[in-house]
N, C-alpha and C positions, 0 to 999 in steps of 0.2 A: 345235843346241839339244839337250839330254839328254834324255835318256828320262824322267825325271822331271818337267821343267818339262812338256813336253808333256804328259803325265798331267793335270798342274793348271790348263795352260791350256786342255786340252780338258774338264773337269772342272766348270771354272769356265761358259767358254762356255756349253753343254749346261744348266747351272743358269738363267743370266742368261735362254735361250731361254724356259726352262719358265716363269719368270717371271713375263717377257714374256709369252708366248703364258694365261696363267691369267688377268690383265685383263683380257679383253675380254671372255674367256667368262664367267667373273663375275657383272662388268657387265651381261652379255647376260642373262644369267639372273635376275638378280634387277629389271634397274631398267631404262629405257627404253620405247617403244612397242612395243605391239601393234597397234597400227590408228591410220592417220591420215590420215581424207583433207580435200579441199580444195572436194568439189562433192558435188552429193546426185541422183539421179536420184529426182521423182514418180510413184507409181503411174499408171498411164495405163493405155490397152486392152486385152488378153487377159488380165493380171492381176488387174485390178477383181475382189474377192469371191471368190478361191481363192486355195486355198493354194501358197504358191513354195516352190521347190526346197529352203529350210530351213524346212517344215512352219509355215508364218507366212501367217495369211489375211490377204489383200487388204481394203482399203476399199470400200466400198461406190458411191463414185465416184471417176473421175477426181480427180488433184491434180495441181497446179503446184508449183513453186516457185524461187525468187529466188535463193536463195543457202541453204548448207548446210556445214557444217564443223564438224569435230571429232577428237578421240582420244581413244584408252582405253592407258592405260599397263599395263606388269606386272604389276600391284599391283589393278587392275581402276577404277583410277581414272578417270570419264569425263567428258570436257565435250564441249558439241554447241550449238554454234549455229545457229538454223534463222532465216531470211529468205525471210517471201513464204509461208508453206507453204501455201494456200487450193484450192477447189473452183471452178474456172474458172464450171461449171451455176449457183453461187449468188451470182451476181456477186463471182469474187474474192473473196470471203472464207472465213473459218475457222470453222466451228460448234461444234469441240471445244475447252471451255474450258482442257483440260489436253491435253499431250503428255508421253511416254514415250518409252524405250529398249530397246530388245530387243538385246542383243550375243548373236548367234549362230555356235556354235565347231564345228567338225568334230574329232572327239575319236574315239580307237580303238574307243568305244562307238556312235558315231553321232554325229548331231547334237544337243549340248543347248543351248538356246535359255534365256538368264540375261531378263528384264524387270527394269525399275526403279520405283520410281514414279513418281507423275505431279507435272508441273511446269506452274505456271500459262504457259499462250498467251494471245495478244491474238485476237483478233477478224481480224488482216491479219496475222496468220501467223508471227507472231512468237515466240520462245522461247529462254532460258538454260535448259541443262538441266549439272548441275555433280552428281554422285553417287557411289557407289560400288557395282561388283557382283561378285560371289561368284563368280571365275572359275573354271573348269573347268580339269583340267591333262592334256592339253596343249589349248591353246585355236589349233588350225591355221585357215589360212581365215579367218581373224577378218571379220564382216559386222555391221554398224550398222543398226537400225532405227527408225525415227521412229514411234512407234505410239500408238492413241489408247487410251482408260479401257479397252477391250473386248479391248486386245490386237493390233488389226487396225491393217498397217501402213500409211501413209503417205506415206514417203521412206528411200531408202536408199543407205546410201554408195555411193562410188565410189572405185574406186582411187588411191591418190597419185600424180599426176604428177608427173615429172620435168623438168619445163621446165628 
């Protein structure tokens, strides 16, 4: 082959590569998730009524909960479904007529903690919570909070599994 095709089809390659390799990152950057998980851990013992590790004070008692799932995409768009969320002490149920979100981001600044408003709950722990929040950038660490009118949280994700 001459010296010249080579040129064009090394030329060519090297482009197709760049391409190729700028779709994903893109993609990556503008559109997709930021958090997504499939289960929720309830406040329970040491936690109750102080603050954790992303400056977010605990409930006042113990909670359960059923089931929990959700995500926040790039764009800071969030849905969260909560099953079950109640205080074991008050027989299994929920006293807080609204629940909330708290997406908490590890940023070069610190920790800034986003809240949303509150979305109506049932009585047995139930909630759609469907909103959008004013992400931080970069939002590393990304952590979900189920929190009630005051702020004080409730339930909080858990990592995605890979089953």
């Amino acid at each position: 082959m001459s010296r010249p095709w080579r040129f064009v089809l090394t030329a060519a390659g090297a482009l197709l590569l760049a391409a190729a390799g700028a779709v994903p990152a893109g993609a990556h950057d503008g559109g997709g998730s930021l958090l997504e998980f499939d289960s929720m851990t309830a406040i329970t013992g040491a936690a109750v009524g102080v603050a954790n590790d992303r400056q977010i004070i605990g409930g006042k008692l113990p909670w359960a909960i059923r089931s929990g799932t959700g995500s926040v995409d790039r764009q800071g768009e969030v849905e969260v479904q909560v099953r079950g969320l109640v205080i074991p002490k008050l027989g299994n149920t929920n006293p807080s007529p609204t629940f909330g979100v708290t997406l908490s981001c590890m940023t070069p600044d610190g920790i800034v903690n986003r809240t949303s408003a509150q979305f109506p709950a049932t009585a047995s722990g139930d909630a759609d919570i469907e909103t959008t929040i004013a992400l931080p950038h970069p939002c590393k660490s990304p952590e979900l909070f189920v929190v009630g009118a005051a702020g004080q949280w409730f339930a909080m994700s858990n990592l995605q599994s890979d089953d």
